[in-house]
C-alpha positions as CSV (number, residue, x, y, z in Angstrom):
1,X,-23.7,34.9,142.0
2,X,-25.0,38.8,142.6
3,X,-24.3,41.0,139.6
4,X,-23.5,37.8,137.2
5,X,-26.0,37.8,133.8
6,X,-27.8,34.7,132.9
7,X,-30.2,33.6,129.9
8,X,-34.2,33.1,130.8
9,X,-36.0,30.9,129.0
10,X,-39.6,30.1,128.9
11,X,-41.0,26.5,128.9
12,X,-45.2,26.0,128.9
13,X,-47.4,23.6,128.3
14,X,-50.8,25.2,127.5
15,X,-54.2,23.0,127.4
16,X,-52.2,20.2,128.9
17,X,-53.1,18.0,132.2
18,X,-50.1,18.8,134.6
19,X,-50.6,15.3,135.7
20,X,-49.0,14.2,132.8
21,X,-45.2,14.5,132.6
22,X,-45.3,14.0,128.9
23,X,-45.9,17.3,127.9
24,X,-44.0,18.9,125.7
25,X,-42.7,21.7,127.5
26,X,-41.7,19.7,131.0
27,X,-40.0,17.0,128.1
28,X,-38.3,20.1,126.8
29,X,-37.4,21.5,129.8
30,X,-35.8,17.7,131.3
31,X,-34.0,17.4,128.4
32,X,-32.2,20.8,128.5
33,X,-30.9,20.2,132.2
34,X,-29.4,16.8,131.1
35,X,-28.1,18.6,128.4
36,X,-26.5,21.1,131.2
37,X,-28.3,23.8,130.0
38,X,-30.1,25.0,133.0
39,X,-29.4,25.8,136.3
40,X,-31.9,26.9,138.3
41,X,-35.7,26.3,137.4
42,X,-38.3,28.6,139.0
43,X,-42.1,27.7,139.3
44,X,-45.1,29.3,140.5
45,X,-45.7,26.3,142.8
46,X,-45.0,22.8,142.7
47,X,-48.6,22.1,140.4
48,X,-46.7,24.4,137.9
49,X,-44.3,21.4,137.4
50,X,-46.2,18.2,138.0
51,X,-49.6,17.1,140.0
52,X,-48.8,13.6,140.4
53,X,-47.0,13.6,143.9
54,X,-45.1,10.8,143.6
55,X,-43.1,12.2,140.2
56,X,-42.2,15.3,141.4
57,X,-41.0,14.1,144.5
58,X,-38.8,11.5,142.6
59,X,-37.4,14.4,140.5
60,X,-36.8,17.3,143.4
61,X,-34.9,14.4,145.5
62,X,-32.9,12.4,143.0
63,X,-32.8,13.7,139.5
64,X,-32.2,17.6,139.9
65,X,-29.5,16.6,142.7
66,X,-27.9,14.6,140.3
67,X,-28.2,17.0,137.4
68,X,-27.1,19.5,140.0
69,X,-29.9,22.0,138.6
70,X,-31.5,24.0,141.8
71,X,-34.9,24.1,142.0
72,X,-37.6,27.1,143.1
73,X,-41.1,27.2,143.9
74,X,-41.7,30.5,144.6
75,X,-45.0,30.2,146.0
76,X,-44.5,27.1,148.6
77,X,-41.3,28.5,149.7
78,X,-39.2,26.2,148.4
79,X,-35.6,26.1,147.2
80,X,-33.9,23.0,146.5
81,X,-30.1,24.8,147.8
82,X,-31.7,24.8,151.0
83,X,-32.5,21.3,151.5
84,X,-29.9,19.5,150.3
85,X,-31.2,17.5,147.5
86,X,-34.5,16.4,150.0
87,X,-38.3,17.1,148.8
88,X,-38.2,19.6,151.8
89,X,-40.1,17.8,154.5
90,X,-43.6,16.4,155.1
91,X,-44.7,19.5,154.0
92,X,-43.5,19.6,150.5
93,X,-44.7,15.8,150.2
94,X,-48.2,17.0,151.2
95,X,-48.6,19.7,149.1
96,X,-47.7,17.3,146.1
97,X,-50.4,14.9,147.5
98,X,-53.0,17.7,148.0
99,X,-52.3,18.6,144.4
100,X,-52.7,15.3,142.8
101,X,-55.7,14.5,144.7
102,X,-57.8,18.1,144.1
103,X,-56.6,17.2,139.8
104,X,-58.4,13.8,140.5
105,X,-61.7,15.5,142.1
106,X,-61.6,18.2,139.3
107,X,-61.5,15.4,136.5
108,X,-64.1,13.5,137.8
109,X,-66.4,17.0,138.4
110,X,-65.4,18.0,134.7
111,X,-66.3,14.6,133.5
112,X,-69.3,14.5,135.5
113,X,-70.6,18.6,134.0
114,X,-69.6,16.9,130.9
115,X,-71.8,13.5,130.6
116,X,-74.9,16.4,131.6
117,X,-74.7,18.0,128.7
118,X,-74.4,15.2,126.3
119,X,-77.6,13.5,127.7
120,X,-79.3,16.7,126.8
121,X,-78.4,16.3,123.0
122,X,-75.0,18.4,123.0
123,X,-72.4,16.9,121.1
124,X,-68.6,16.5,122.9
125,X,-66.5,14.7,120.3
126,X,-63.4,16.2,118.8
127,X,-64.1,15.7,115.1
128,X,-67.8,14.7,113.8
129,X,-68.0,11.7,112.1
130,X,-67.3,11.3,108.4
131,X,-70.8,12.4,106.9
132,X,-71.3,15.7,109.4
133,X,-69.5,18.7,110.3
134,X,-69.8,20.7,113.2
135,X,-72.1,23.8,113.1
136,X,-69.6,26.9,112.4
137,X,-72.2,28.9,115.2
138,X,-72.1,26.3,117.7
139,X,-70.1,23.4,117.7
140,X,-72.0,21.1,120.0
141,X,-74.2,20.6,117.2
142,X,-74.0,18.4,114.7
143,X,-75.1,19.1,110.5
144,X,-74.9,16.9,107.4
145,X,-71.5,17.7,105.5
146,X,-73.5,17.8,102.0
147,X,-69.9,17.6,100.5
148,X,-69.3,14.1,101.8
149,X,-72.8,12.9,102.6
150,X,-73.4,10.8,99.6
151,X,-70.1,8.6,100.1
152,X,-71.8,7.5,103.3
153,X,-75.2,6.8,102.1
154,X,-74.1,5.1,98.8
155,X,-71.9,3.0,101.1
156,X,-75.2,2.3,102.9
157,X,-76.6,1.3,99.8
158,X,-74.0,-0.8,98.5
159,X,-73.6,-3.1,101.3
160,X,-77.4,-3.3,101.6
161,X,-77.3,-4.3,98.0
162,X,-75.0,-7.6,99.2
163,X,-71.8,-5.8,97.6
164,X,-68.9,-6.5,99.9
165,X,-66.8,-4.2,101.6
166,X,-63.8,-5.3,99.9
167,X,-65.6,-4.2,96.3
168,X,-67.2,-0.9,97.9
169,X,-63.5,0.2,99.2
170,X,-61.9,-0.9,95.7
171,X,-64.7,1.2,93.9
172,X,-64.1,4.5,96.2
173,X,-60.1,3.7,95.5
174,X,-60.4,3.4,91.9
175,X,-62.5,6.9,91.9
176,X,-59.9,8.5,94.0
177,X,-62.3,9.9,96.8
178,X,-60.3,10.5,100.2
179,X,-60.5,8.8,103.1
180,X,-61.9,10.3,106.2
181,X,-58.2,11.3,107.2
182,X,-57.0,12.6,104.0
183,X,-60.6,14.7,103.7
184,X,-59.6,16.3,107.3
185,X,-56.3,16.8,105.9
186,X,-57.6,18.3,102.7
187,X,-59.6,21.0,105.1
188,X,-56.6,21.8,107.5
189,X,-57.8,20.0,110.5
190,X,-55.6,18.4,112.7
191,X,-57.3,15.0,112.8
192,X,-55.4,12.1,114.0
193,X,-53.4,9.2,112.0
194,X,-54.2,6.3,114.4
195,X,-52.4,4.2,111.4
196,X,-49.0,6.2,111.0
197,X,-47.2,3.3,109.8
198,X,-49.4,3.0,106.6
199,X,-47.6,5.4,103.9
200,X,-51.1,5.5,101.3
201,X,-54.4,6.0,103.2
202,X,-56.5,4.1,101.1
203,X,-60.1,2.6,102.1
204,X,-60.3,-1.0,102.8
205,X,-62.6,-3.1,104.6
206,X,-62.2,-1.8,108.4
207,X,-63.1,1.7,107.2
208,X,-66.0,0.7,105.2
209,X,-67.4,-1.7,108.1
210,X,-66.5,1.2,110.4
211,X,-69.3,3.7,108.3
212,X,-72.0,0.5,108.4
213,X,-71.7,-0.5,111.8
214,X,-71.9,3.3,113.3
215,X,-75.2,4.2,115.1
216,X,-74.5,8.1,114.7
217,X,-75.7,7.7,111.6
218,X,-79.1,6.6,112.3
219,X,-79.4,10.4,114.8
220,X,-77.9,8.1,117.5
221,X,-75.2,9.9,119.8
222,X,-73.0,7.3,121.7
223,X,-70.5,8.9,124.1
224,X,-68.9,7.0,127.4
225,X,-68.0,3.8,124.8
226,X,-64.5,4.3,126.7
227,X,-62.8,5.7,129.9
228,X,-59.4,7.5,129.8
229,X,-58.3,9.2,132.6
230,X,-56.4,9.3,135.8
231,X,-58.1,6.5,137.1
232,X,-57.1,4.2,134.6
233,X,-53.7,5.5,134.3
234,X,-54.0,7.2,131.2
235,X,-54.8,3.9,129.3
236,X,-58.1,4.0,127.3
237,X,-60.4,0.9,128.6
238,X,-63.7,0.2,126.8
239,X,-66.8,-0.1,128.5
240,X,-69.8,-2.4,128.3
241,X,-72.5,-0.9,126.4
242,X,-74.8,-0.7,129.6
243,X,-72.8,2.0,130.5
244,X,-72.8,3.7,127.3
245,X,-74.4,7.2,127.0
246,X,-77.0,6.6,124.4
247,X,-78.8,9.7,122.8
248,X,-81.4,9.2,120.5
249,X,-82.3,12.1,117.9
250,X,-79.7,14.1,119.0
251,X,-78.9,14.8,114.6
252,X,-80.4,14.2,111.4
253,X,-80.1,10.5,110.2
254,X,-78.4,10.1,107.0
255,X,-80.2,6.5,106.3
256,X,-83.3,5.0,107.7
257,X,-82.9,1.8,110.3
258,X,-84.1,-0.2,107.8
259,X,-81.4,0.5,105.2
260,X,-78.7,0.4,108.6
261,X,-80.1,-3.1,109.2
262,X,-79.6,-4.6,105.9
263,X,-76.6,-3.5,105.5
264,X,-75.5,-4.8,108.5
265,X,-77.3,-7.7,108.1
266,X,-75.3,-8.5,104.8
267,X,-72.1,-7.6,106.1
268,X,-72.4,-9.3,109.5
269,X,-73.3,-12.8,107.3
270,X,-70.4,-12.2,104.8
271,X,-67.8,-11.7,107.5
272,X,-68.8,-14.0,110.7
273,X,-69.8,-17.5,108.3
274,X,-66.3,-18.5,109.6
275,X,-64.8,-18.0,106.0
276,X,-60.7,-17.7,106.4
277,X,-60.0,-14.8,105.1
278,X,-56.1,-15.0,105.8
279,X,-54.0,-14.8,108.7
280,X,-52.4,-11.4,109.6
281,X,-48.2,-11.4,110.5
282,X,-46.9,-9.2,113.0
283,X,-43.6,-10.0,112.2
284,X,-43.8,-8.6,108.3
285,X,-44.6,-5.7,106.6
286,X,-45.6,-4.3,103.2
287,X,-42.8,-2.3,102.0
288,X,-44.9,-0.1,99.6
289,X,-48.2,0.7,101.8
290,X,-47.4,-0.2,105.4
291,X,-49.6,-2.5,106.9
292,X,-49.2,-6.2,108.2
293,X,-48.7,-9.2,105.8
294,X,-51.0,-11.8,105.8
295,X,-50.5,-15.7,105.6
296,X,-52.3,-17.9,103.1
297,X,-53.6,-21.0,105.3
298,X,-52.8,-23.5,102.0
299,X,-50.2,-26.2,101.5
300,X,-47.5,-23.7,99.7
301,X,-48.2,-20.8,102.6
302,X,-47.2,-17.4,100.8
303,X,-47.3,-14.2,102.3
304,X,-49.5,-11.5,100.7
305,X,-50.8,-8.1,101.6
306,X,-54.6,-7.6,102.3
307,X,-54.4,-3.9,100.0
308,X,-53.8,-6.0,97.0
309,X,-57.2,-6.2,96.6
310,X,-58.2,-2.5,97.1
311,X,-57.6,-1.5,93.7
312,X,-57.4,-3.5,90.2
313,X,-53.7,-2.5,89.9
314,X,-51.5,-1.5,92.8
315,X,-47.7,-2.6,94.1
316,X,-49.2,-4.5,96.6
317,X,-50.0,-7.0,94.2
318,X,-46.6,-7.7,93.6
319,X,-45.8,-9.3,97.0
320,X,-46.1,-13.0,96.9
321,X,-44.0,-14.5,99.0
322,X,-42.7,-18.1,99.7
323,X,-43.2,-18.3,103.7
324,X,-40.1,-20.3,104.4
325,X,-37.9,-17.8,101.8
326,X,-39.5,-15.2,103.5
327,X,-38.6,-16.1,107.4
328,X,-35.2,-17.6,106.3
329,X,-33.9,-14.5,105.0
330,X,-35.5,-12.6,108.1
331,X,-33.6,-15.5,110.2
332,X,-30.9,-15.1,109.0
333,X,-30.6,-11.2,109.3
334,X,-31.3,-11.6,112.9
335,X,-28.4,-14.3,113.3
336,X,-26.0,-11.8,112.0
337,X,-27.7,-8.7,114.1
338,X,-27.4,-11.0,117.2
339,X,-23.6,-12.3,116.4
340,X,-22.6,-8.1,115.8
341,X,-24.0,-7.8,119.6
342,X,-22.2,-10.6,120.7
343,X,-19.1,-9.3,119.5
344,X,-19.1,-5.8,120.4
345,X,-20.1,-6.9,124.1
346,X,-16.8,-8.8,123.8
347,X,-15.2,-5.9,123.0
348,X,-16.6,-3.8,125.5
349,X,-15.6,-6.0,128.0
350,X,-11.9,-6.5,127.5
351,X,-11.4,-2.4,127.1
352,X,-13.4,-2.3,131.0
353,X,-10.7,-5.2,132.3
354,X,-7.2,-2.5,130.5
355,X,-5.5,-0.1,131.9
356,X,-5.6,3.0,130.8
357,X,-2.4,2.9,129.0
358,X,-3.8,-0.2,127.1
359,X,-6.8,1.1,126.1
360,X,-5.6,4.3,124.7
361,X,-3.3,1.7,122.5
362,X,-5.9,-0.6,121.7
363,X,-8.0,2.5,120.0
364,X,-4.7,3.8,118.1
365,X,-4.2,0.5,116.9
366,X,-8.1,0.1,115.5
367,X,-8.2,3.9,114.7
């Protein structure tokens, strides 16, 4: 109403796709008109909001109207208290498209400027790997981090030597030198945990096979290895290596290809002779590090975890579990989940079938 006072707030989502309706801001923003918190949202346009057509359409004709939160786009002339709780017409709907479409062309132009580049030796990748930094004066190009350099080439060394991965990892435990996460952590950077579930990042064998098997350190620059974008509906798909971006010389090599090809050699023999090395549980956890519980394939089947073996003492070691004590107990705890269900369904659905009167009883007699 004319001359009544109400509260503006602010919601943005800076450096993010608008054809993604996770970001934080539009998340903010839903969750404080379900809340009943807002009114009225005003936009520049409808891109402002969302780009992918088919979203915004579903929230300008049936979640606002619901919420009963009007809706403004100042630049497409559109105000939801005009149409009713419709998207507005044809018109609306093909701006939305339009949107979408010109965010798809844009990607692919981006992503096309992009690939350029790196196939004339510029370097596109979020974080360098473990072993370089990027230069302070330009970050496209890559330089040896001298701080961590010698992990990676004694690694090298190691596993050229025959040593397994599982000793090289317990060695670098035992000496206390960080992982490639906890060393971005130590400098402040923001770097991914792609294993939040583990509570101790510790190496093990994936991180040291992850160091041998890498190509960037021979000066090699692979980009392209995998596709995320609007065309795959935001879901990371890898790609065959012939359509890899492969850059030769693009850094310094921190170990010569015939140290990369013995150590690979060694490690590729040691894992693929078809040795059992146990088999992972997705079902059970280890309470003190995180990370999936693995199944000796013997006549008494215990479970175990793998990180036992990462350092000469650790809690880890202490799991050692019978596997039918083990899913018994777990059996049992979903038996009594399952009949708590059961029962409070039951519940539910004799307080639906009172009246009023009885239901107001029923809760003063279990109050």
């Amino acid at each position: 109403m004319q001359g009544q006072e109400y509260s503006i707030t602010e919601f943005c989502d800076d450096g993010y796709s608008g054809t993604d309706f996770n970001r934080p801001g539009v998340q903010a923003l839903i969750e404080a008109a379900k809340s009943g918190d807002v009114g009225m949202i005003v936009v520049k346009d409808l891109s402002r909001f969302g780009r992918d057509y088919l979203e915004v359409g579903r929230y300008l004709e049936y979640i606002f109207p619901i919420l009963q939160v009007r809706f403004v786009s100042v630049n497409d002339n559109y105000d939801s208290s005009d149409k009713f709780g419709t998207t507005g017409g044809m018109s609306v709907a093909l701006k939305n498209l339009v949107y979408g479409l010109y965010s798809a062309d844009l990607s692919k132009k981006i992503r096309s400027a992009r690939d350029t580049r790196v196939r004339n030796g510029e370097f596109f990748g979020q974080f360098a790997p473990y072993g370089y930094m990027k230069n302070p004066e330009d970050k496209h190009e890559l330089l040896i981090d001298e701080k961590v350099v010698w992990v990676v080439r004694r690694i090298f060394r190691q596993a050229a030597d025959g040593v397994s991965h599982t000793e090289i990892a317990r060695q670098l435990n035992e000496e206390g030198i960080p992982t490639r996460y906890m060393y971005h952590q130590l400098k402040g950077d923001k770097f991914p945990d792609k294993q939040p579930h583990v509570k101790i990042k510790r190496w093990d064998n994936s991180s040291v096979r992850d160091i041998i098997t890498d190509e960037a350190y021979l000066g090699t620059m692979l980009w392209n290895r995998a596709k995320c974008g609007m065309d795959t509906d935001k879901k990371r798909v890898e790609q065959l290596r012939e359509k890899w971006i492969i850059v030769e010389n693009q850094h310094e090599a921190l170990v010569s290809k015939e140290l990369f090809q013995k150590a690979n050699d060694n490690i590729v023999g040691r894992d693929m002779s078809g040795r059992t090395t146990g088999r992972k549980n997705l079902f059970f956890i280890c309470g003190y590090r995180g990370k999936s519980l693995k199944l000796r394939s013997r006549k008494n089947d215990k479970y175990y975890c793998g990180s036992r073996v990462q350092q000469i003492e650790n809690d880890c070691q202490k799991i050692n579990i019978a596997k039918e004590e083990l899913e018994n107990a777990v059996l049992c705890q979903v038996r009594g989940m399952a009949s708590m269900l059961i029962e409070a369904r039951a519940v539910r659905k004799r307080l639906t079938s009172m009246t009023g009167k009885q239901r107001l009883k029923q809760r003063l007699l279990t109050a």
